[in-house]
N, C-alpha and C positions, 0 to 999 in steps of 0.2 A: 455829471453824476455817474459813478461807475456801479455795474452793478454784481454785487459779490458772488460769487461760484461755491456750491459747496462738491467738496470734495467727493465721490462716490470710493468707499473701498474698493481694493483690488483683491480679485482673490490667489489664491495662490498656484491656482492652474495659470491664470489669465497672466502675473508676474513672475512666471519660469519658475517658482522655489520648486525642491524636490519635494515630494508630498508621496504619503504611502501608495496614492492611487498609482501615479505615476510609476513608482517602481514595481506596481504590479503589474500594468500594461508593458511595462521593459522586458520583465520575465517571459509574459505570455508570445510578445516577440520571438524574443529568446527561444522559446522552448518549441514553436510551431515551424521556425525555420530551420530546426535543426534535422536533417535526413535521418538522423538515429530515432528520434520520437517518432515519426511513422512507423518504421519497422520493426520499432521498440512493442508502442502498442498494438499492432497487428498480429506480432508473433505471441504476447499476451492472449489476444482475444482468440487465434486459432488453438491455444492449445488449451484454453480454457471450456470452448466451442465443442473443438474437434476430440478431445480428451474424453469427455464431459459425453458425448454420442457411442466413442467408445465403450467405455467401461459401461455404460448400461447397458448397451449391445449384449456385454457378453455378459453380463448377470443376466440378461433376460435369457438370453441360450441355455445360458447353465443351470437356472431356476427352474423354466419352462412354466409349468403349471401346477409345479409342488406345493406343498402346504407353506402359509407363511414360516418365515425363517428368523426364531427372534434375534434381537437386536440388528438385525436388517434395517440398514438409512435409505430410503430410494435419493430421499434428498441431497445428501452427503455423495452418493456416490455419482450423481450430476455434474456436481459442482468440483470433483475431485483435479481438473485442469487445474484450478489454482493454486494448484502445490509447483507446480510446472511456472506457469505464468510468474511467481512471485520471482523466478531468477529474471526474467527482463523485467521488470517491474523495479527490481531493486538496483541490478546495473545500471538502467536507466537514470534512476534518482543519486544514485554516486556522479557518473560522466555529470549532470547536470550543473555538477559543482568543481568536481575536478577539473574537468573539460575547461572551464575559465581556468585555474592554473597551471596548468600546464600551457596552455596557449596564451599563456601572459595577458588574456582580454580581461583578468580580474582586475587589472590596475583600473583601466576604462569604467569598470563598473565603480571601483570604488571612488576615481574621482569626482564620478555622477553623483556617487548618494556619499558623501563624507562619512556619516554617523553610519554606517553599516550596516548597524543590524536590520535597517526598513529592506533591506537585500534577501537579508535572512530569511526574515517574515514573508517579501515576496515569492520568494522560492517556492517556500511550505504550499500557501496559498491557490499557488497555480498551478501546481503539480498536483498536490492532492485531491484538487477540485479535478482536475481532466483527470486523473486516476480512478476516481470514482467515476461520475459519470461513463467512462469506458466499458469499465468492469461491472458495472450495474447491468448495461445495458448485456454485454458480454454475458454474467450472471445468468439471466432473463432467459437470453437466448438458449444456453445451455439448459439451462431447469427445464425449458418448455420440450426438448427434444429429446434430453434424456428419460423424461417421463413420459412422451408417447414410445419409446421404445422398449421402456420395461412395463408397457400398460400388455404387450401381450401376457407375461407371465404374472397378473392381476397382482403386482406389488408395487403400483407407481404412488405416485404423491401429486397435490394438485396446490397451489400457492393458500390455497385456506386448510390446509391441513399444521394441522399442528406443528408450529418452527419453521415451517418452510419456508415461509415470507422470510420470516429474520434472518435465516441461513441464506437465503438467496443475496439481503442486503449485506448480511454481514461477511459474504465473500469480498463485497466490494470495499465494504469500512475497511480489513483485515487488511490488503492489499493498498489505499488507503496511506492508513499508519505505518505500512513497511515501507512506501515510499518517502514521507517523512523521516522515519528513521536513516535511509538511505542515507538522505541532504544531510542530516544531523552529521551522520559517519563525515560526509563529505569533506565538508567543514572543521571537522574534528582534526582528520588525518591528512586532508587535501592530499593523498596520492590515488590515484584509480586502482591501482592492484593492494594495495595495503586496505581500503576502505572497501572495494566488493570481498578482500579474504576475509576481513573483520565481518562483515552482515551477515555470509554465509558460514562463518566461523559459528555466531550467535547461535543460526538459526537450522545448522543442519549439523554440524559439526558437534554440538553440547547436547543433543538427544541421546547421540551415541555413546557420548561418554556416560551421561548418565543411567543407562543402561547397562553397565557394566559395574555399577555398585552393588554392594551387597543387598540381599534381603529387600525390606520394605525402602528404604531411601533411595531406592531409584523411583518408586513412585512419588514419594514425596519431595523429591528432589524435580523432578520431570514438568510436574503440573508449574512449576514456578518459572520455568524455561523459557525466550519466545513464542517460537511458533507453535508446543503442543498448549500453551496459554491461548495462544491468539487465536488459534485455527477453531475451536469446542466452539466459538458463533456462528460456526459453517455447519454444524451436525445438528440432528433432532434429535437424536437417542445420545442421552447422559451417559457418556464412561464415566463411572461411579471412584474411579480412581485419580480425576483429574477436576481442577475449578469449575463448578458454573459458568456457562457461555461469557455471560457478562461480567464475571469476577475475572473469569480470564482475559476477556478482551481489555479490562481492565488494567489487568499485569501488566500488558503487550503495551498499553499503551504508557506506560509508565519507564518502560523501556526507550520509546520513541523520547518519552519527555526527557531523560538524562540525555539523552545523545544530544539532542535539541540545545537544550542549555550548555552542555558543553561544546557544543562546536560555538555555541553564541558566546561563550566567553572566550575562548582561543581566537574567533574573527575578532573582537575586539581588544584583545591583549599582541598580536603578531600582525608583523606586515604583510600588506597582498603581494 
């Protein structure tokens, strides 16, 4: 008399398949061992840190103990490093994609994961998550020092003052999404100088032009831009000339999403 076995499922960790988790722990490899992520985000965080100590430094010099000064951000001008940070931030997130072709390691990855896009999606994933968590913390740090520095000339801000919370996270969101967009670029153009001129093309390049239109359309041209979209989630005081924090951050992120789907349809329309 034999007696019958039932079979237990396997899952698909336990029988090798590729599986999204998997190709997110690839990335996170990927992205921890590479010497440029350290110094990527360190140089991020000091000048977000170091930036961020400055500039209230000298507002508070220069303030002293004058009367408030409207439209004064004590918050904004904290967190003003992130205008700096976002060029490592964004090089970073191009190399992370380029960096496999040019070094011909994208064939490897792509034999790993066939169907590609789960690459994609890991990228985003793991970048964006250590992106934020960086710059959060980063954020934090800076808010908390730049307002005991402008506390002598009585115009700081404290995290339950109005915006300041959000402006503190949404340094990090804004930075965030531009790393996102970065990969998208990546993916798009797959060259490292043609994808960081196209991000900083976006995002520093098209303010200036738009600035030079005539009359009122450079306002109304400007506010639809990336970065003066993205960045109004980092300020408490409304420029009455540019989106809602969140409608802006909105735009920005809207930005990221075209880049996104089109590098996802070029990785799967072209060889690695």
């Amino acid at each position: 008399m034999t007696t019958a076995t039932i079979a237990r499922p396997i899952s698909p960790e336990a029988a090798g398949e590729v599986t999204q988790l998997r190709a997110i722990k690839s990335e996170w490899i990927k992205l921890r061992s590479l010497r440029s992520t350290f110094w990527s985000f360190l140089t991020a965080s000091a000048f977000i840190i170091g930036l961020g100590l400055l500039f209230s430094s000298v507002e508070a010099h220069n303030m002293g103990n004058a009367n408030f000064v409207s439209g004064f951000d004590p918050t904004q001008v904290s967190l003003r490093g992130a205008y700096l940070a976002q060029l490592a931030i964004g090089v970073l997130g191009v190399m992370a994609v380029t960096g496999e072709y040019s070094t011909g390691m994208i064939r490897a990855t792509m034999s790993a994961v066939p169907r590609r896009l789960p690459v994609l999606w890991a990228k985003l994933a793991v970048f964006a998550a250590a992106v934020f968590v960086a710059m959060l913390v980063s954020s934090l740090i800076a808010f908390e020092i730049g307002q005991a520095a402008l506390a002598s000339s009585h115009h700081s801000a404290t995290l339950s003052s109005p915006g300041a919370l959000r402006a503190v996270i949404g340094s990090a969101l804004y930075l965030s999404v531009l790393a996102m967009l970065a990969i998208g670029l990546g993916f798009l153009i797959r060259n490292t100088a043609g994808a960081i001129a196209t991000l900083f093309g976006m995002l520093l390049v098209l303010p200036v032009l738009a600035q030079a239109l005539p009359g009122h359309w450079a306002n109304d041209v400007m506010k639809f831009l990336p970065m003066p979209a993205g960045t109004g989630i980092t300020t408490t005081v409304q420029d009455p000339t540019m989106l809602s924090p969140w409608a802006g951050f909105g735009v920005f992120c809207l930005y990221a999403l075209a880049a996104i789907g089109a590098g996802a349809f070029m990785l799967k329309r072209r060889d690695a």
